[in-house]
GUGU-922177 format. One line per 8 residues: their letters; for each residue x, y, z of C-alpha. Coordinates in Angstrom, 2 decimals. Last residue first. Layout:
REM residues N
a	X/Y/Z ~ ...
***
This chain:
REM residues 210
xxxxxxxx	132.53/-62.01/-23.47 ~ 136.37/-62.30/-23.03 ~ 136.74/-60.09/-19.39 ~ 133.47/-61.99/-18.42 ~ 135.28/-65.20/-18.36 ~ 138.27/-64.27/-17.29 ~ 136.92/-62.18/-14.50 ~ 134.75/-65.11/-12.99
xxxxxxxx	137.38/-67.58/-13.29 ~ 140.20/-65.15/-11.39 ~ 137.09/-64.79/-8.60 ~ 136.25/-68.75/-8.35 ~ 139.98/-69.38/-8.10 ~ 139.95/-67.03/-4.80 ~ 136.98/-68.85/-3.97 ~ 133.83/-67.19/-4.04
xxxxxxxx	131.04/-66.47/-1.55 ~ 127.68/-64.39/-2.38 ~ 125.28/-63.53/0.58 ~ 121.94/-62.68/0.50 ~ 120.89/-64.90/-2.07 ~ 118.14/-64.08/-4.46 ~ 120.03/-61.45/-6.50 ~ 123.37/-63.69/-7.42
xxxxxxxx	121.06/-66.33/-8.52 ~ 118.53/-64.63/-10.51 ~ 121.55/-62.54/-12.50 ~ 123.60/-66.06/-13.52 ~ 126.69/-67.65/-13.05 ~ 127.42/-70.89/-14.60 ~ 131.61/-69.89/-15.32 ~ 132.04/-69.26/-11.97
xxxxxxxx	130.72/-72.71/-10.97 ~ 127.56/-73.21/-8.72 ~ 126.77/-73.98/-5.61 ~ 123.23/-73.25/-3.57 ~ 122.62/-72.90/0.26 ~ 119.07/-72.22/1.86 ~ 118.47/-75.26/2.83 ~ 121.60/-77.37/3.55
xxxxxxxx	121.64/-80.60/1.61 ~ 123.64/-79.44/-1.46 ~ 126.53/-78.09/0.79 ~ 128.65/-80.97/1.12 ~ 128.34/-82.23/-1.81 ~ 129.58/-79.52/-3.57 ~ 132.41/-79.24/-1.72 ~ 133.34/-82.67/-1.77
xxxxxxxx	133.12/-82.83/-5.42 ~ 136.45/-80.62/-6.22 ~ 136.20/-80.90/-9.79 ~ 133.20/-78.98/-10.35 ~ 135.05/-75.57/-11.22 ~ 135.85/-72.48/-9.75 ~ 133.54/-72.29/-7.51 ~ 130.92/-70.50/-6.37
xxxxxxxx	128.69/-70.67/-3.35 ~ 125.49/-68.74/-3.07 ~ 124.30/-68.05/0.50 ~ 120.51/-67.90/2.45 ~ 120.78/-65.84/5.94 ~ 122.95/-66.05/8.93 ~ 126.40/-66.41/7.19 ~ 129.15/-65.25/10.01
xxxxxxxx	131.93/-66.94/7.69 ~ 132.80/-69.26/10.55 ~ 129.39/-69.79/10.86 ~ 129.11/-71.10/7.30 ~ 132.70/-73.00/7.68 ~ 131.00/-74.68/10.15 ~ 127.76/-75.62/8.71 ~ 129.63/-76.85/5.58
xxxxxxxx	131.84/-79.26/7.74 ~ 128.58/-80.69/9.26 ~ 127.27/-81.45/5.54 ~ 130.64/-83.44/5.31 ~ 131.84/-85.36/2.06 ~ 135.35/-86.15/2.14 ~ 139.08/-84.44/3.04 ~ 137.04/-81.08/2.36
xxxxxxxx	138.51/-78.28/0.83 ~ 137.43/-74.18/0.49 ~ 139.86/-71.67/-0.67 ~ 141.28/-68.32/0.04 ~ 137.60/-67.31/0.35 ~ 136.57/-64.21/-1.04 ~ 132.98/-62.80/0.47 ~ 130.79/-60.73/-0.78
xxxxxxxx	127.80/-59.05/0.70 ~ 129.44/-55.79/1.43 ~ 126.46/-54.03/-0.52 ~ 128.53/-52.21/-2.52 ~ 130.21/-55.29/-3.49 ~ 127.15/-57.42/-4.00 ~ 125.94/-54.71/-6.28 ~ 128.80/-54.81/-8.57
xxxxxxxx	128.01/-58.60/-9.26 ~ 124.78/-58.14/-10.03 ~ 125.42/-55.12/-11.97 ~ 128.79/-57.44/-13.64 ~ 125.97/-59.89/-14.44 ~ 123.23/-57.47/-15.97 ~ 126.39/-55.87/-18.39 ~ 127.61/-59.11/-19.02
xxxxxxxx	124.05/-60.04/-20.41 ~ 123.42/-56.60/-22.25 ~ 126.69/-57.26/-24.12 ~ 125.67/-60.83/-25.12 ~ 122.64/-59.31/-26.84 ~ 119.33/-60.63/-24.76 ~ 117.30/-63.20/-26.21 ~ 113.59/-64.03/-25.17
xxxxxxxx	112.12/-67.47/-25.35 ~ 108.22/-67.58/-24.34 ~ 107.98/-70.58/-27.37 ~ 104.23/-71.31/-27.59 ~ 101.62/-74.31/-27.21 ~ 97.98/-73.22/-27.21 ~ 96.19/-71.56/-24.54 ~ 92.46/-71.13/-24.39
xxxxxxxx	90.80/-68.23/-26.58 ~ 87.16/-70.07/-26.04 ~ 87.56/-73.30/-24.64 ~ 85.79/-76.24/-25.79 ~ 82.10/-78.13/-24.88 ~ 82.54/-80.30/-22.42 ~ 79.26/-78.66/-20.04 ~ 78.20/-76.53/-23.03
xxxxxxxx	78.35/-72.97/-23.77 ~ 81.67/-73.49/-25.62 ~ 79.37/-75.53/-27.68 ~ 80.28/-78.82/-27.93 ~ 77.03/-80.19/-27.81 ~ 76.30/-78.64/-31.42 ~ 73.91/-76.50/-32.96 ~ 71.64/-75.39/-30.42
xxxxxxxx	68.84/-73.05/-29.85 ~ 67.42/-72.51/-26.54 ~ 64.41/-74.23/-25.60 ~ 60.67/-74.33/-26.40 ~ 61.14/-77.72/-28.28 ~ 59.57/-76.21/-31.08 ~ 62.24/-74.50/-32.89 ~ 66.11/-75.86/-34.20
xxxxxxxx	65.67/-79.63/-33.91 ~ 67.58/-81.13/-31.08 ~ 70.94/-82.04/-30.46 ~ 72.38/-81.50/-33.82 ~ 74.71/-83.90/-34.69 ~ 78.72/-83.79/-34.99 ~ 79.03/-82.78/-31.18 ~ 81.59/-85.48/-30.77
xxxxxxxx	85.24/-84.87/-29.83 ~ 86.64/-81.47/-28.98 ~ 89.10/-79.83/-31.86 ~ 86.68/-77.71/-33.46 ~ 85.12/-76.69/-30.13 ~ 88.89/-75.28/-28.87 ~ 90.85/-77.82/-27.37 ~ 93.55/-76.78/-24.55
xxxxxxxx	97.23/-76.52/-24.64 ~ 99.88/-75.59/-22.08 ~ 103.32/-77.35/-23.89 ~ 105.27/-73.48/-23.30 ~ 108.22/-74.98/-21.36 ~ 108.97/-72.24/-19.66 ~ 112.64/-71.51/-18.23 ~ 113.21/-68.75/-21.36
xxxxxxxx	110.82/-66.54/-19.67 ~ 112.36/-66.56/-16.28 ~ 115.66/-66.07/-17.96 ~ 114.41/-63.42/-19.98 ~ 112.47/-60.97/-17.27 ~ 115.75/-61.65/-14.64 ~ 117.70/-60.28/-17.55 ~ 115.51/-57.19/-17.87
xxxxxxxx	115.31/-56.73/-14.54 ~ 119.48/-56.30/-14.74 ~ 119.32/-54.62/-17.37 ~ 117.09/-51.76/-15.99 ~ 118.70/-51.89/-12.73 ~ 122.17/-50.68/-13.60 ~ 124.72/-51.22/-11.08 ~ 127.02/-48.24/-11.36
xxxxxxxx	130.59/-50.34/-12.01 ~ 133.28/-51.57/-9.78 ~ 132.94/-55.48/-9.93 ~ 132.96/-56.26/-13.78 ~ 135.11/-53.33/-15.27 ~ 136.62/-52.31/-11.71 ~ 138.38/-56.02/-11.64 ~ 138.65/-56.90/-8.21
xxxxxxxx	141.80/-56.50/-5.96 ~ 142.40/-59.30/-3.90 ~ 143.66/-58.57/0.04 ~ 145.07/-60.94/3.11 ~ 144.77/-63.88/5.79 ~ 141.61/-62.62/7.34 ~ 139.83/-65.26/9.87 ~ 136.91/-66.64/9.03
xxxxxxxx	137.77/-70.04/10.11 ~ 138.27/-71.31/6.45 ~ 140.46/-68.70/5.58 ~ 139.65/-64.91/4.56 ~ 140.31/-62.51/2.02 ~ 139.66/-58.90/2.19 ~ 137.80/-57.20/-0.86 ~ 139.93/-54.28/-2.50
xx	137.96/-52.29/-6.08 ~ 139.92/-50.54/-8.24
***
């Protein structure tokens, strides 16, 4: 079973938390973890593109000119796709991108995610994190403190403890979220991943039941 030391708000260790194997211990699998990347991306399109075939543009009803003796081209229509407003050939037209993934393959992409974070010693377990009120400087501190350099994920438990998430949502690089909100694109684009002791026993209770 996995160990990941525990530290305080100054960085400094103040114990041990064993990690569920089944969701923190296991061979990160690549395949479903692209392909969960591949479906969220797809499922955050909106799909409204749309352009107006020569059916759909307006005018063109007469025919510009009479079919020979003008000594140019033949024409039917101003709308021609040939034409200067004329409409698109193959254009697109709405459509739902949505893909769905069985709920097995999603744990499986999130506890790869969250595996590889592990291996890669790029998670952190924070006893817990409280501010007395608002403070983007506090954030900073407790950043440095944890020796994070490069862009961070912060979980949490819950939302209830606004300060926090206040605090950090003016620092580039830095992005909150609860344990229960986690997601493959997240937990690969930041370098570093910290949780809250109460962020961890969220995380595993809600993949333990999915």
């Amino acid at each position: 079973m996995p160990k990941v030391q525990v530290v305080n708000m100054q960085g400094s260790p103040v114990g041990e938390m064993e990690l569920n194997e089944t969701i923190f211990g296991i061979e990160p699998n690549t395949h479903v973890m692209h392909s969960a990347v591949v479906a969220q991306l797809a499922n955050a399109r909106v799909g409204t593109h749309s352009t107006l075939g020569r059916s759909e543009v307006r005018g063109g009803g007469r025919k510009p000119w009479k079919q020979k003796g003008t000594g140019r081209a033949r024409a039917g229509t101003i709308r021609s796709p040939l034409w200067r407003g004329g409409g698109i050939v193959f254009g697109p037209k709405p459509r739902d991108y949505s893909k769905k993934l069985p709920k097995k393959v999603k744990r499986l992409a999130l506890c790869s995610a969250l595996s590889s974070k592990v291996i890669d010693n790029s998670l952190i377990v924070v006893d817990q994190i409280s501010f007395e009120q608002p403070k983007t400087k506090e954030m900073v501190k407790l950043l440095e403190a944890l020796k994070i350099d490069k862009k961070a994920l912060l979980v949490v438990e819950n939302n209830d403890d606004n300060n926090v998430l206040v605090s950090a949502r003016n620092i580039q690089g830095v992005l909150t979220s609860r344990a229960d909100a986690l997601n493959v694109i997240d937990l690969l684009k930041y370098d570093f991943v910290v949780f809250t002791k109460a962020a961890v026993m969220r995380t595993e209770e809600v993949l333990s039941n999915a």
